[in-house]
One Martini backbone bead per residue (centre of mass of N, CA, C, O) as a GRO file, in nm:
protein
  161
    1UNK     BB    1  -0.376   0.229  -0.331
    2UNK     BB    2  -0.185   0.445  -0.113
    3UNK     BB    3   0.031   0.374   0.162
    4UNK     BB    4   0.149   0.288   0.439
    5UNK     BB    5   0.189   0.036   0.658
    6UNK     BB    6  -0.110   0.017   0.843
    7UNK     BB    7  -0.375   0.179   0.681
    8UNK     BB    8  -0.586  -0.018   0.513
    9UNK     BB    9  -0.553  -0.058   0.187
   10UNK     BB   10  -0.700  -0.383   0.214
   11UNK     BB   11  -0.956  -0.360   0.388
   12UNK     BB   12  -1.085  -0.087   0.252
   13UNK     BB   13  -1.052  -0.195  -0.050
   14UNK     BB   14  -1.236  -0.404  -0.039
   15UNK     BB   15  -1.493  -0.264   0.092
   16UNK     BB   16  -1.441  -0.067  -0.178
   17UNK     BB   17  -1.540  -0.300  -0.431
   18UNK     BB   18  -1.801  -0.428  -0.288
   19UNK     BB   19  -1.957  -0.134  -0.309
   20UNK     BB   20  -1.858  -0.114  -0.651
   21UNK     BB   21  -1.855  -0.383  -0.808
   22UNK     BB   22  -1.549  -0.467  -0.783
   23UNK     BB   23  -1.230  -0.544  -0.812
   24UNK     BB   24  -0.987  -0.669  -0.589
   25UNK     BB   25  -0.574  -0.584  -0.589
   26UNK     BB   26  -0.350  -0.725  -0.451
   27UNK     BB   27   0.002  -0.714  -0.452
   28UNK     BB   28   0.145  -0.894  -0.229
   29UNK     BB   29  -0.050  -1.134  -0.286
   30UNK     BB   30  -0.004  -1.193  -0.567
   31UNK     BB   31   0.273  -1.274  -0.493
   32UNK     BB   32   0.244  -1.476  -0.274
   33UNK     BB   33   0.100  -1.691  -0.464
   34UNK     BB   34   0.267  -1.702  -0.668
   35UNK     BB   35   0.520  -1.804  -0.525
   36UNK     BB   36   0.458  -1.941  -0.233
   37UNK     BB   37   0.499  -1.707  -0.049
   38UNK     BB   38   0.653  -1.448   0.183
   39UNK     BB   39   0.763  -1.149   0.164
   40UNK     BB   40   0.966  -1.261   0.431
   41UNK     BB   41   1.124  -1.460   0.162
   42UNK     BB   42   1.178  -1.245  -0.060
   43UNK     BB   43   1.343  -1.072   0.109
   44UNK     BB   44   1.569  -1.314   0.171
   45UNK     BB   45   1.625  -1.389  -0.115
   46UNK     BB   46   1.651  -1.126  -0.292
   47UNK     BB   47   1.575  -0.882  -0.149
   48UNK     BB   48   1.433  -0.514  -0.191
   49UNK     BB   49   1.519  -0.534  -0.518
   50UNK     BB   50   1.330  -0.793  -0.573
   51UNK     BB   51   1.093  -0.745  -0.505
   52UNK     BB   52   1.038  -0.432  -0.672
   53UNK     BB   53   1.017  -0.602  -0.920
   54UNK     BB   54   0.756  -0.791  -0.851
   55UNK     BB   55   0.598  -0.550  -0.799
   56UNK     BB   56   0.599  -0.421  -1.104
   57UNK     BB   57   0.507  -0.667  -1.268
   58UNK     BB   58   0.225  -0.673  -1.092
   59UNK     BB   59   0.127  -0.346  -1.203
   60UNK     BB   60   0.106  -0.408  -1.459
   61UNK     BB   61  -0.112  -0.652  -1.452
   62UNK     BB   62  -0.338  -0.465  -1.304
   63UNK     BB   63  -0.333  -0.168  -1.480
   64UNK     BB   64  -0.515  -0.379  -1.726
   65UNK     BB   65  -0.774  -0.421  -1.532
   66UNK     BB   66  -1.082  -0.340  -1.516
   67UNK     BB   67  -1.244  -0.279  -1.261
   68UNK     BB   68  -1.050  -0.165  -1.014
   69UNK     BB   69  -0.841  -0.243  -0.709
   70UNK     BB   70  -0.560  -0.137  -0.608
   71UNK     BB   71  -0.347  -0.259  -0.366
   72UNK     BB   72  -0.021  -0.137  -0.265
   73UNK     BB   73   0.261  -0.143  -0.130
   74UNK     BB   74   0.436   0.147   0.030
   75UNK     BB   75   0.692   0.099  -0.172
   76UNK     BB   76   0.575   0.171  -0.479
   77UNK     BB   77   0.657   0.482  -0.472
   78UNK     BB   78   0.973   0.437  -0.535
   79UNK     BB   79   0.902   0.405  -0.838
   80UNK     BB   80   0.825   0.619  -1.110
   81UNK     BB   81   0.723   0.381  -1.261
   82UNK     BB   82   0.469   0.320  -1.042
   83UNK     BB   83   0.368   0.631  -1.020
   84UNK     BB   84   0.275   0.633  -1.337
   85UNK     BB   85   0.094   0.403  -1.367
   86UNK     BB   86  -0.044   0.512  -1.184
   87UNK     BB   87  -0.148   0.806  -1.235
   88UNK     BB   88  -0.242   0.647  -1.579
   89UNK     BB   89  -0.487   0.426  -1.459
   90UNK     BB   90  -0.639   0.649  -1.255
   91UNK     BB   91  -0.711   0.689  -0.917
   92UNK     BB   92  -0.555   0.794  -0.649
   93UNK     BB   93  -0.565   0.674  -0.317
   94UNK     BB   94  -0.458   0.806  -0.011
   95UNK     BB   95  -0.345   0.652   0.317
   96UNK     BB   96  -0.297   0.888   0.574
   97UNK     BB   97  -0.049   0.768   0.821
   98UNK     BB   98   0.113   0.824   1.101
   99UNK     BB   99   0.430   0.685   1.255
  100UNK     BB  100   0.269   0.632   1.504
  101UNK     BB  101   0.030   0.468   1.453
  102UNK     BB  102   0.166   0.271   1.320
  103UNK     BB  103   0.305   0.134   1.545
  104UNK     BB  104   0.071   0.054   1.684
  105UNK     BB  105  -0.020  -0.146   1.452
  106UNK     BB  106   0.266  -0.300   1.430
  107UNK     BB  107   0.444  -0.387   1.697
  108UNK     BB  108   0.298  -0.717   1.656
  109UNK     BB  109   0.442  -0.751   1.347
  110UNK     BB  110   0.665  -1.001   1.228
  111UNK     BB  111   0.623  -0.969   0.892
  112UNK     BB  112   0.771  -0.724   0.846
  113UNK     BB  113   1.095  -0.653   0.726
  114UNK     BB  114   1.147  -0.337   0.772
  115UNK     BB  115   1.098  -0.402   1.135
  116UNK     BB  116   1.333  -0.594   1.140
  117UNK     BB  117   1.476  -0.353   1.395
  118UNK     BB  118   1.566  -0.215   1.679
  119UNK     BB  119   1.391   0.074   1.520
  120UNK     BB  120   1.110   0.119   1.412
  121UNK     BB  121   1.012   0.380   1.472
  122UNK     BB  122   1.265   0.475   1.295
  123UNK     BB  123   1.165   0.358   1.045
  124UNK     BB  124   0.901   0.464   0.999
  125UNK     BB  125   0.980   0.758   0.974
  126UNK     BB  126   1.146   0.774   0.753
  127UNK     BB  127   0.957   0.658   0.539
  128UNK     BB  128   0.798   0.881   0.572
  129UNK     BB  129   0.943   1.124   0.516
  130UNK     BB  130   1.050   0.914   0.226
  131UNK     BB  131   0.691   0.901   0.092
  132UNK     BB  132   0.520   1.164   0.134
  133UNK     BB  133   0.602   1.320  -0.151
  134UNK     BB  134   0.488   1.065  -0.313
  135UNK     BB  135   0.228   1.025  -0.254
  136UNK     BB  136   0.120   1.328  -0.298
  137UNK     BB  137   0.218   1.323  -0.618
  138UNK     BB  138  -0.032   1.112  -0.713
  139UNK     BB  139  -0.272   1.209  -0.534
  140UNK     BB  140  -0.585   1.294  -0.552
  141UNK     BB  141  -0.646   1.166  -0.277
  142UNK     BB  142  -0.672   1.237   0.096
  143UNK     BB  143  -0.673   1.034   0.376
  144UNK     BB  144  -0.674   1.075   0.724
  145UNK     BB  145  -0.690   0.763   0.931
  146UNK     BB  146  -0.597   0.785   1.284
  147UNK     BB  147  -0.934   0.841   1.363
  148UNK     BB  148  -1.053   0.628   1.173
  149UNK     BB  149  -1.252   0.388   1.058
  150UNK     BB  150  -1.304   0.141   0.790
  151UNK     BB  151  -1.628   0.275   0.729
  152UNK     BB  152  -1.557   0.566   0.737
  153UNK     BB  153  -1.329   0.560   0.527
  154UNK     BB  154  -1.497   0.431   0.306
  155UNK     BB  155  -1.751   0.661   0.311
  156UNK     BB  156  -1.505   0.911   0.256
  157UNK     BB  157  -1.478   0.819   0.001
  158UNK     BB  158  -1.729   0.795  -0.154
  159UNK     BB  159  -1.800   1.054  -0.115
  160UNK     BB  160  -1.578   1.168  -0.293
  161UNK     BB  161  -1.596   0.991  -0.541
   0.00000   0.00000   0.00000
């Protein structure tokens, strides 16, 4: 599942890997654990270039897994080498959020790293911009879920794969 942040990839995920009998992994939890750490503290240590190598690390050993749902962080779409991995190991799922509705959903969100600066709107707008090519570049499926719950995006996933 690939899609910017605040889309739902990990609620989604796990509720429909729980209706497909599937295991379920998270890239950022994963990374989380591992580390004992909140990702706005590797960020604040490593910078968000040691991030995207812990990302990177975390999804070779994901698409080694069978029968599982993956939900990547939004950024993970930026590194050619992530992009092969999904699109090489899977059926890649975007859920695409407008950068306006994704602001309604994080504007009370302290935790997210790259919207902690004076106008997250314009932060959103511009990763919305240049990573909406590569979400599009290796989705399979496409699904806008600016106006639907998670139970209906669920369906509409299902229904359709």
């Amino acid at each position: 599942m690939i899609g910017p942040m605040g889309c739902g990839k990990t609620t989604v995920g796990k509720q429909l890997a729980e209706k497909m009998g599937m295991n379920f992994i998270d890239i950022d939890n994963s990374i989380e654990k591992k580390l004992k750490v909140d990702i706005a503290t590797i960020f604040a240590i490593e910078g968000e270039a040691g991030f995207r190598k812990r990302e990177t690390d975390e999804l070779l050993l994901a698409v080694k897994k069978n029968h599982c749902i993956i939900s990547t962080g939004g950024g993970a779409v930026l590194s050619k080498h992530n992009r092969d991995l999904l699109s090489k190991n899977g059926k890649v799922i975007f859920l695409n959020l407008s950068s306006k509705n994704q602001y309604n959903r994080l504007k009370y969100d302290k935790k997210r790293p790259l919207l902690k600066n004076d106008n997250p709107q314009k932060a959103l707008d511009e990763m919305y911009i240049n990573r909406l090519p590569l979400y599009k570049e290796i989705a399979d499926y496409e699904f806008m879920v600016d106006d639907f719950a998670i139970k209906d995006t669920v369906g509409m996933i299902l229904q359709k794969i």
